[in-house]
ChimeraX commands (.cxc) that place a marker at each C-alpha (Angstrom):
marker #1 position 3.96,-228.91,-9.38 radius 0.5
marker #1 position 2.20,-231.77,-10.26 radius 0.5
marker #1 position -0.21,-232.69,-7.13 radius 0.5
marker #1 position -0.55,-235.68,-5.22 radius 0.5
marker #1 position -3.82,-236.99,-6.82 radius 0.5
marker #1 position -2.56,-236.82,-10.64 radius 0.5
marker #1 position 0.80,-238.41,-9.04 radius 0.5
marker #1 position -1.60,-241.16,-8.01 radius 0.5
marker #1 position -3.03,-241.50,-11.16 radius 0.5
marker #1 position 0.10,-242.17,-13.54 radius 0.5
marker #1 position 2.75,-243.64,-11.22 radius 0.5
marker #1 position 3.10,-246.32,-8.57 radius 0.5
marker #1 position 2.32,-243.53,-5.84 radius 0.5
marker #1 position 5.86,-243.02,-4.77 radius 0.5
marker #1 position 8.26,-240.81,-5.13 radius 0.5
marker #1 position 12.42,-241.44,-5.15 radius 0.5
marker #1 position 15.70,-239.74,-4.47 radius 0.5
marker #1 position 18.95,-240.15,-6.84 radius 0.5
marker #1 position 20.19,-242.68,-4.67 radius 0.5
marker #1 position 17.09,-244.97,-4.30 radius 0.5
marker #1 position 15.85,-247.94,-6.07 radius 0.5
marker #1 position 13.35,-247.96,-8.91 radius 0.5
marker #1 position 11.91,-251.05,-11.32 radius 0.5
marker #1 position 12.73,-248.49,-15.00 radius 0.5
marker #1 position 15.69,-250.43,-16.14 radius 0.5
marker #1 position 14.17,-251.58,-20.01 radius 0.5
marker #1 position 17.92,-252.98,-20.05 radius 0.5
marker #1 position 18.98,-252.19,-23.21 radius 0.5
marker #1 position 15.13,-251.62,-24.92 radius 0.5
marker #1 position 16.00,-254.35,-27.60 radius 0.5
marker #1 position 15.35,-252.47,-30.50 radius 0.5
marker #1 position 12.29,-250.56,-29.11 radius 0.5
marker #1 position 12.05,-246.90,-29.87 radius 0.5
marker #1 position 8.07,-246.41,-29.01 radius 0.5
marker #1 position 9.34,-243.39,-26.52 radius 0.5
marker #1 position 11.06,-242.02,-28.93 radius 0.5
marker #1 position 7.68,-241.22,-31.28 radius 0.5
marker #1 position 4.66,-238.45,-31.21 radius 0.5
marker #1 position 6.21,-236.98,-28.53 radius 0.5
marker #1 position 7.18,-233.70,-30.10 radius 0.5
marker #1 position 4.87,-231.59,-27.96 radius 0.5
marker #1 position 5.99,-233.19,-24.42 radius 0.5
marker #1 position 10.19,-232.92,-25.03 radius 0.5
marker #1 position 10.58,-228.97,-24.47 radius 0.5
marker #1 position 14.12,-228.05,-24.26 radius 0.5
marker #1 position 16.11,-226.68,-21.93 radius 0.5
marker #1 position 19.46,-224.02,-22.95 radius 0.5
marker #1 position 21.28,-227.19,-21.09 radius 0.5
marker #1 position 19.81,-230.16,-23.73 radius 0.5
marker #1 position 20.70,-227.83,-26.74 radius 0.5
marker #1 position 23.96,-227.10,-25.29 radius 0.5
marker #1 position 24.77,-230.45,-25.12 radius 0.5
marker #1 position 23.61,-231.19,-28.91 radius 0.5
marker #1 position 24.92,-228.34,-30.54 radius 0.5
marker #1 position 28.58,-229.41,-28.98 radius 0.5
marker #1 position 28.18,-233.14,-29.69 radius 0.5
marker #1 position 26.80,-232.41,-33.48 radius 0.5
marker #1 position 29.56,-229.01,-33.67 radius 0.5
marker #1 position 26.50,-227.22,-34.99 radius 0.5
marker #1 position 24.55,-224.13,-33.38 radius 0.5
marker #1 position 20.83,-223.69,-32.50 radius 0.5
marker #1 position 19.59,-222.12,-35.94 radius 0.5
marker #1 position 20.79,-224.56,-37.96 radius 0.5
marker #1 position 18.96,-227.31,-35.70 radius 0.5
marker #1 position 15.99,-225.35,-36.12 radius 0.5
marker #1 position 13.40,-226.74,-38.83 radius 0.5
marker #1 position 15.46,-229.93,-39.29 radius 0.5
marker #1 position 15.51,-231.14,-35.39 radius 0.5
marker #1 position 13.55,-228.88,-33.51 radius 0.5
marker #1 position 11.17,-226.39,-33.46 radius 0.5
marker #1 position 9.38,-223.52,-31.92 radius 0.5
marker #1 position 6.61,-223.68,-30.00 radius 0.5
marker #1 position 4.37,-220.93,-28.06 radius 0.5
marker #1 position 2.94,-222.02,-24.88 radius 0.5
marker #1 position 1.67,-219.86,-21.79 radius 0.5
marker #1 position 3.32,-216.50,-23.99 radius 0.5
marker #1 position 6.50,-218.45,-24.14 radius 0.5
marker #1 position 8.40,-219.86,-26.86 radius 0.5
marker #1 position 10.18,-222.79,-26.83 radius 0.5
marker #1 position 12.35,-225.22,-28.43 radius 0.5
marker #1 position 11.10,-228.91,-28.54 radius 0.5
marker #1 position 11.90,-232.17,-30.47 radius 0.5
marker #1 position 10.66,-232.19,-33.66 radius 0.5
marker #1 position 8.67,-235.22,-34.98 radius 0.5
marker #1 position 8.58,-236.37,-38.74 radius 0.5
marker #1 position 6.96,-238.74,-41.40 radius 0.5
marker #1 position 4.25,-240.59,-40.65 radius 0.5
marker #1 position 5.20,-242.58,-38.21 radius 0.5
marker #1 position 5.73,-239.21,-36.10 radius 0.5
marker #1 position 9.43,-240.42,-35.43 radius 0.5
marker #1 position 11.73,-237.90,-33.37 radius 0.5
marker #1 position 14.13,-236.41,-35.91 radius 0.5
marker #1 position 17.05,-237.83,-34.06 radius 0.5
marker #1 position 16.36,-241.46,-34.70 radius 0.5
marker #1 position 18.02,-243.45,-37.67 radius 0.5
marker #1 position 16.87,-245.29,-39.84 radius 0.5
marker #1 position 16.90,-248.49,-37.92 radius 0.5
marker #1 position 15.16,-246.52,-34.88 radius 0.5
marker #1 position 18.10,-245.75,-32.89 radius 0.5
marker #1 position 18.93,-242.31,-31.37 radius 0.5
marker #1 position 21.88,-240.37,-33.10 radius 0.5
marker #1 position 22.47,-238.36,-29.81 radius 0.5
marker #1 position 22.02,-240.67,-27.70 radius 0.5
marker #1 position 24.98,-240.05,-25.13 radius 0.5
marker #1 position 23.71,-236.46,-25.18 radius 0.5
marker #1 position 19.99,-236.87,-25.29 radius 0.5
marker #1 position 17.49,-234.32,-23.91 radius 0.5
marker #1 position 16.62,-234.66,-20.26 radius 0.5
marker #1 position 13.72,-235.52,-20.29 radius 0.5
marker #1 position 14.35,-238.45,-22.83 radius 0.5
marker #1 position 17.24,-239.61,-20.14 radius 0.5
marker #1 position 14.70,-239.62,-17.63 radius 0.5
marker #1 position 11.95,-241.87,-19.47 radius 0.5
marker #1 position 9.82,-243.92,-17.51 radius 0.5
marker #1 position 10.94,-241.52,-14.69 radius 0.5
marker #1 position 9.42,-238.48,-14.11 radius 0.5
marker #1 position 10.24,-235.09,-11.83 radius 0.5
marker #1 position 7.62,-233.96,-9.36 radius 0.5
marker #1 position 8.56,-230.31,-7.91 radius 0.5
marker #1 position 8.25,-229.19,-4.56 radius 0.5
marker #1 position 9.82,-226.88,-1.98 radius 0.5
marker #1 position 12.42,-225.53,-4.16 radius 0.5
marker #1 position 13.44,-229.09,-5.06 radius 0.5
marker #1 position 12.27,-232.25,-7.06 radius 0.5
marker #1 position 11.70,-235.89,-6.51 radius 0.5
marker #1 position 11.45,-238.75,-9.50 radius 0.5
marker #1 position 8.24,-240.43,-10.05 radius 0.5
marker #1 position 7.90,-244.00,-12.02 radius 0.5
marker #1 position 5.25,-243.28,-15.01 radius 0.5
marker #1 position 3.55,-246.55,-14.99 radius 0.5
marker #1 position 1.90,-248.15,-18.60 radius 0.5
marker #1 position 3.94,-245.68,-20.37 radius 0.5
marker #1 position 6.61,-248.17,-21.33 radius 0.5
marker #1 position 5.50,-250.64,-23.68 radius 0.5
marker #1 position 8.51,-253.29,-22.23 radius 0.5
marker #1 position 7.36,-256.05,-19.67 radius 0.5
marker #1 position 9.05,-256.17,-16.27 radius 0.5
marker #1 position 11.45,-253.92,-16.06 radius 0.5
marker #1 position 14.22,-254.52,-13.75 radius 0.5
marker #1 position 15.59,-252.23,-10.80 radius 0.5
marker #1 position 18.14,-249.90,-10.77 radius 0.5
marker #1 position 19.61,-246.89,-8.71 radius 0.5
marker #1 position 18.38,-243.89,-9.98 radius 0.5
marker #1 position 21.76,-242.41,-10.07 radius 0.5
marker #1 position 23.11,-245.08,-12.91 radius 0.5
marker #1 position 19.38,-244.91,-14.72 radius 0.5
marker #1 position 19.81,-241.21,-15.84 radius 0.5
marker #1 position 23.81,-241.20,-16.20 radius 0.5
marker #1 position 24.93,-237.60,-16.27 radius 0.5
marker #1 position 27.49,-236.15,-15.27 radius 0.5
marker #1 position 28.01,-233.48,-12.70 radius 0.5
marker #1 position 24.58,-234.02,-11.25 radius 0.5
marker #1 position 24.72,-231.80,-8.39 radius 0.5
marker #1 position 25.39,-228.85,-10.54 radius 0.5
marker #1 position 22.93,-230.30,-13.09 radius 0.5
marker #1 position 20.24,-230.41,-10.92 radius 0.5
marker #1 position 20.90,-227.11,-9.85 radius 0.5
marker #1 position 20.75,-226.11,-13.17 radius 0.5
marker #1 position 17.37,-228.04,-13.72 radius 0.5
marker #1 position 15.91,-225.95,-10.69 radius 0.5
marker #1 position 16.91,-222.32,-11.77 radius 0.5
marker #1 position 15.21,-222.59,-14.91 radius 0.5
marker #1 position 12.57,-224.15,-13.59 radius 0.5
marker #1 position 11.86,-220.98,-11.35 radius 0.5
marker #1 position 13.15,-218.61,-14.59 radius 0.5
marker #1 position 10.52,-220.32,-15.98 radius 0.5
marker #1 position 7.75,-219.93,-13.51 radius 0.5
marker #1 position 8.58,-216.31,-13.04 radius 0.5
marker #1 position 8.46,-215.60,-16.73 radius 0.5
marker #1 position 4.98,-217.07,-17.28 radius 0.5
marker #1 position 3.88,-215.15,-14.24 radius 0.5
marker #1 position 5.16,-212.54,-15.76 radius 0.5
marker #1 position 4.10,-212.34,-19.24 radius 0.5
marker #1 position 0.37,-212.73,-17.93 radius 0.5
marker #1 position 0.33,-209.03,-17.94 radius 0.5
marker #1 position 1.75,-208.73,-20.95 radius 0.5
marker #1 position -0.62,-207.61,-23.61 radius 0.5
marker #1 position 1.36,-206.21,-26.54 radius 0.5
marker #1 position 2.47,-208.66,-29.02 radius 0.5
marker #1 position 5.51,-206.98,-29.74 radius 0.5
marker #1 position 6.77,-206.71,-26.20 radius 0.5
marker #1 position 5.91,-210.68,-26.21 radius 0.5
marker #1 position 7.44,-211.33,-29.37 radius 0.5
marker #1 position 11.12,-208.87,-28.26 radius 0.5
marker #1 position 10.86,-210.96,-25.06 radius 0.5
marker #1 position 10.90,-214.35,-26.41 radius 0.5
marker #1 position 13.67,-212.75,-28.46 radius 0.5
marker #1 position 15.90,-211.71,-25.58 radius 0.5
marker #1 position 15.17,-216.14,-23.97 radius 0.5
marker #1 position 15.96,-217.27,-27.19 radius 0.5
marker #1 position 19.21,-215.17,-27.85 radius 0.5
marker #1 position 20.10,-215.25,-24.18 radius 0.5
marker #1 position 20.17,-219.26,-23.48 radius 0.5
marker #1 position 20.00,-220.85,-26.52 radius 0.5
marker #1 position 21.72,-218.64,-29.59 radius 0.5
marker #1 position 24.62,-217.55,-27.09 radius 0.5
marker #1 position 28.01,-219.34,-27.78 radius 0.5
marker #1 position 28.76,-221.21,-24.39 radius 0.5
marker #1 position 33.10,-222.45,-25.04 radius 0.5
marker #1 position 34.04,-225.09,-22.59 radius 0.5
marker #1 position 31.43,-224.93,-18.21 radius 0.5
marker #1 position 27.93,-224.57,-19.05 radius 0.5
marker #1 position 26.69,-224.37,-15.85 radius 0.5
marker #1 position 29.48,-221.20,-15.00 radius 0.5
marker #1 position 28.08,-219.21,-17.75 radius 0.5
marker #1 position 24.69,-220.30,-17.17 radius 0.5
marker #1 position 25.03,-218.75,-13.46 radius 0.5
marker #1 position 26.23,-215.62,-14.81 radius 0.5
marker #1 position 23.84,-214.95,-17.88 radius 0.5
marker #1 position 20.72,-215.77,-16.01 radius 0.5
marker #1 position 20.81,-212.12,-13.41 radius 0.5
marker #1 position 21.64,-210.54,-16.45 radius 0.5
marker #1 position 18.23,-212.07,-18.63 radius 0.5
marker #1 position 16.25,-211.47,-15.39 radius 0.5
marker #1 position 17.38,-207.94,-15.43 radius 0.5
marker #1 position 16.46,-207.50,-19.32 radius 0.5
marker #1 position 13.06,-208.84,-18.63 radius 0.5
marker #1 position 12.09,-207.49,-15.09 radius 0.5
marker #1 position 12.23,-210.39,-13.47 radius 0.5
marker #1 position 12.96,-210.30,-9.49 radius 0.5
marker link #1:1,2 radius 0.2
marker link #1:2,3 radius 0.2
marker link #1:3,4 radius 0.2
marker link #1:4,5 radius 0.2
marker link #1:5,6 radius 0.2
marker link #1:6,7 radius 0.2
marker link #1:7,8 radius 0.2
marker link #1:8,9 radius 0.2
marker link #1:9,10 radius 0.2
marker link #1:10,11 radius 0.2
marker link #1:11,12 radius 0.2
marker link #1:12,13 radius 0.2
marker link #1:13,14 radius 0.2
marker link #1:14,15 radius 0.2
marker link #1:15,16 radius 0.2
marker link #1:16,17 radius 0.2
marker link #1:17,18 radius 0.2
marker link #1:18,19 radius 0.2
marker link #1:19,20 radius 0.2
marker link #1:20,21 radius 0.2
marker link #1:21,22 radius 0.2
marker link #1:22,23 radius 0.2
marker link #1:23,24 radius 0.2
marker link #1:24,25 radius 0.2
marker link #1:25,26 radius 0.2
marker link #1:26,27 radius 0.2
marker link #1:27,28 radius 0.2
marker link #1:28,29 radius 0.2
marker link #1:29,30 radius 0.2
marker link #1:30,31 radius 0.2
marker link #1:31,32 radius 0.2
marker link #1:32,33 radius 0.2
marker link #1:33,34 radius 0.2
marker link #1:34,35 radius 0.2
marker link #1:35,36 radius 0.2
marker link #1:36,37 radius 0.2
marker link #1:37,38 radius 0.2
marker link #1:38,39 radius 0.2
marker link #1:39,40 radius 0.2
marker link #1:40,41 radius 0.2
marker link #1:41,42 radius 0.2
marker link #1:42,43 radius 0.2
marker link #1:43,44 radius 0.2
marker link #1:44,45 radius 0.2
marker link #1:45,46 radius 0.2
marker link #1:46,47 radius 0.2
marker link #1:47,48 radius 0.2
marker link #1:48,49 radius 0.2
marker link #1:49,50 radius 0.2
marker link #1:50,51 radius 0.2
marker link #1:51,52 radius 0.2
marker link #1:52,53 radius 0.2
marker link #1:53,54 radius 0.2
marker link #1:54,55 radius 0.2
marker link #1:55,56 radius 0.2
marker link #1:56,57 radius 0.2
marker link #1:57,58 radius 0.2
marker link #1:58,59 radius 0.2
marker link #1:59,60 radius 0.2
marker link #1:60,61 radius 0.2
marker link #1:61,62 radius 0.2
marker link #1:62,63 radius 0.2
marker link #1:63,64 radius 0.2
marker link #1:64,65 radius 0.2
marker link #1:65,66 radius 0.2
marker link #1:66,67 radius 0.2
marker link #1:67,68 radius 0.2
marker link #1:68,69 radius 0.2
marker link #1:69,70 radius 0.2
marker link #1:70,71 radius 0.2
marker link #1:71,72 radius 0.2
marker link #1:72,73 radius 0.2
marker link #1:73,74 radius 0.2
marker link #1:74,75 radius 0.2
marker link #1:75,76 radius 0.2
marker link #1:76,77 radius 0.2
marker link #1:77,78 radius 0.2
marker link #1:78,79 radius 0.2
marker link #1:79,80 radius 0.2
marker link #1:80,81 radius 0.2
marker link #1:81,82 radius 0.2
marker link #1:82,83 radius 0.2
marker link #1:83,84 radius 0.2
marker link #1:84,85 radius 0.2
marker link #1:85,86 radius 0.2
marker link #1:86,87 radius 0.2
marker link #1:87,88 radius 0.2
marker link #1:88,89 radius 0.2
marker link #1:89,90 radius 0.2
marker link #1:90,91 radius 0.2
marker link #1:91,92 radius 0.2
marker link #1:92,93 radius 0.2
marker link #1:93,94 radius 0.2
marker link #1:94,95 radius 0.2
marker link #1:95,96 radius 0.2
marker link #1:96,97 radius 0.2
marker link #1:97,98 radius 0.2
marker link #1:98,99 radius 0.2
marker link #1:99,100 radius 0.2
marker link #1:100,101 radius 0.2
marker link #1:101,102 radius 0.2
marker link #1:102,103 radius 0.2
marker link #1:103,104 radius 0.2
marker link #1:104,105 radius 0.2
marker link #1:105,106 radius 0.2
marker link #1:106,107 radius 0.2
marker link #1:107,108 radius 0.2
marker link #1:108,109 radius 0.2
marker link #1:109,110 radius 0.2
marker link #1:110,111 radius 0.2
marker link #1:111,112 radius 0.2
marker link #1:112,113 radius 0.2
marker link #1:113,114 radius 0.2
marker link #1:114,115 radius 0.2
marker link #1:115,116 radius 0.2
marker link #1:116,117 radius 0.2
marker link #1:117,118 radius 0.2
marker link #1:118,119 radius 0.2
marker link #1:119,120 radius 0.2
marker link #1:120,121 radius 0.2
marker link #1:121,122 radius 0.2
marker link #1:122,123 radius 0.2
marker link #1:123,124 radius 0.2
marker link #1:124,125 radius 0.2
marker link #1:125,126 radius 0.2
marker link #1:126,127 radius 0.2
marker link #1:127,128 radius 0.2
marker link #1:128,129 radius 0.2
marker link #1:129,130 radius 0.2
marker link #1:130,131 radius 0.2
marker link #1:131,132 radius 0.2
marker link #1:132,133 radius 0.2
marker link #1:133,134 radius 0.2
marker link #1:134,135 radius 0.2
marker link #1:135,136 radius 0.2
marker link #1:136,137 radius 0.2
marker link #1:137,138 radius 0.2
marker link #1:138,139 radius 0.2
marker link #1:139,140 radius 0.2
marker link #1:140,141 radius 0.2
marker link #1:141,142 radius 0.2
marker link #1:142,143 radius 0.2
marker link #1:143,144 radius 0.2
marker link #1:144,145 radius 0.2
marker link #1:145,146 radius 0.2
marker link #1:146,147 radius 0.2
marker link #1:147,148 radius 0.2
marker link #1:148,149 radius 0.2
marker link #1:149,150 radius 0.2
marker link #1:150,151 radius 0.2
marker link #1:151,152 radius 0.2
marker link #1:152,153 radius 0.2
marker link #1:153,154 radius 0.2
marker link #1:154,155 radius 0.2
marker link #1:155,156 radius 0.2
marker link #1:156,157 radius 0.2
marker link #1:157,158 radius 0.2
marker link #1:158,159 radius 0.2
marker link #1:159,160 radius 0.2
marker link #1:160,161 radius 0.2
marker link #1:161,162 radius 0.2
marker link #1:162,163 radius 0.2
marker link #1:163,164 radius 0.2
marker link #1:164,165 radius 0.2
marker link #1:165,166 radius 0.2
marker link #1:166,167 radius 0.2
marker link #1:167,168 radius 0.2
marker link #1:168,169 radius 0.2
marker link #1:169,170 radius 0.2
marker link #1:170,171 radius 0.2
marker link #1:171,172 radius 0.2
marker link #1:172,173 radius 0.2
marker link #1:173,174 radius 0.2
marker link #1:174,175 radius 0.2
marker link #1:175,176 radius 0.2
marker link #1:176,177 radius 0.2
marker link #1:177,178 radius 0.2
marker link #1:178,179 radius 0.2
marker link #1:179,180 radius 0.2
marker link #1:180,181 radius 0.2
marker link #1:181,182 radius 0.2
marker link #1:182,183 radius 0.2
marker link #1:183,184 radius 0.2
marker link #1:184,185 radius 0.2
marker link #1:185,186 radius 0.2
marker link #1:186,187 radius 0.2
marker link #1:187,188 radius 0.2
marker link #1:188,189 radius 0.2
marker link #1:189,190 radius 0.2
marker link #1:190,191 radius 0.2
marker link #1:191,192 radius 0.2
marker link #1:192,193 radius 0.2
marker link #1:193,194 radius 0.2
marker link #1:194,195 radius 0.2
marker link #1:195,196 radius 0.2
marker link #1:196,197 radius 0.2
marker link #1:197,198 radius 0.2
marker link #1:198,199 radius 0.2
marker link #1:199,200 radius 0.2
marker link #1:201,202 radius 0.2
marker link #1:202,203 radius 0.2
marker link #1:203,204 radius 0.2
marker link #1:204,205 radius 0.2
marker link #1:205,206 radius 0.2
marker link #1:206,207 radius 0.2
marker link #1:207,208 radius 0.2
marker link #1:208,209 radius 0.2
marker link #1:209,210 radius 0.2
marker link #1:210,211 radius 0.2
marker link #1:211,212 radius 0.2
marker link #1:212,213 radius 0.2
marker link #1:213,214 radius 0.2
marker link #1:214,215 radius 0.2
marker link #1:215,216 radius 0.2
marker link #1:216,217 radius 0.2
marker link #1:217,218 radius 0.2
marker link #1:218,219 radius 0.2
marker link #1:219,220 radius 0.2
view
């Protein structure tokens, strides 16, 4: 959870609810696509975001892998994220012209931009990054129509189980000192969330493979 002071430091000191008012509209962005560059090592993504693109590209994780995304290790744990490319460190999913291919299925945390989530209680709030958006006065808008997805409720809940998955699997793996018992359970993640073949309700299947993975990796 990210604590008050560091809150301080890179936002306007406030925090908001999905059906508050914050100044993060860019209305439309006009072309910019500075958010969408050297970011490769911030956009980590969840089983939800490569749901989502594997169904709207009617490709699978592997073949995304190396192209669009790859692997990183961090805390034991490895990870998808956005992969960046040429020079200009551009997110793999922008066109030539700078526009997002995916854009009606974009990663989270992409959806979010300038907003941020600060965790708490078994629950999150949005925070406004401030000086991260290169746009001038940005205009106000419910939080609700800013990030646009659908089924938010079970979203969120979504967004909040892995979050603890997460946190439970980094506490976990701290006692883990074999590389191959690291490496088969980064295996069993990977396979579980993001190789496995998920037909029409994410969040249903999510709900049931998740006991399951916890089981597999002795997870309470």
């Amino acid at each position: 959870m990210r604590t008050t002071n560091i809150l301080n430091e890179i936002s306007d000191g406030k925090l908001y609810d999905i059906e508050d008012m914050v100044k993060a509209d860019t209305c439309g962005c006009n072309g910019c696509s500075d958010c969408c560059k050297d970011v490769g090592d911030l956009v980590v993504l969840t089983p939800f975001d490569i749901y989502e693109m594997t169904t709207y590209l009617n490709t699978d994780f592997d073949k995304l892998l190396g192209d669009k995304i790859l692997l990183r290790e961090n805390n034991k744990i490895t990870l998808p994220y956005l992969k960046m490319q040429d020079e200009n460190k551009n997110c793999s999913f922008l066109d030539k012209n700078g526009r997002c291919t995916i854009h009606s299925k974009r990663p989270n945390i992409c959806r979010l931009f300038p907003l941020g989530r600060a965790y708490q209680d078994n629950d999150f709030k949005y925070f406004l990054q401030v000086d991260n958006c290169p746009k001038e006065e940005l205009k106000d808008v419910k939080v609700a129509d800013w990030i646009n997805i659908e089924n938010y409720n079970e979203n969120k809940k979504f967004i909040l189980e892995w979050y603890k998955f997460i946190k439970a699997l980094t506490f976990r793996l701290k006692f883990v000192r074999d590389e191959d018992e690291i490496e088969n359970i980064n295996q069993i993640l990977l396979d579980s969330f993001y190789r496995v073949k998920i037909d029409n309700d994410f969040y249903k299947s999510f709900e049931k493979l998740l006991p399951e993975v916890k089981n597999k990796l002795g997870i309470i």
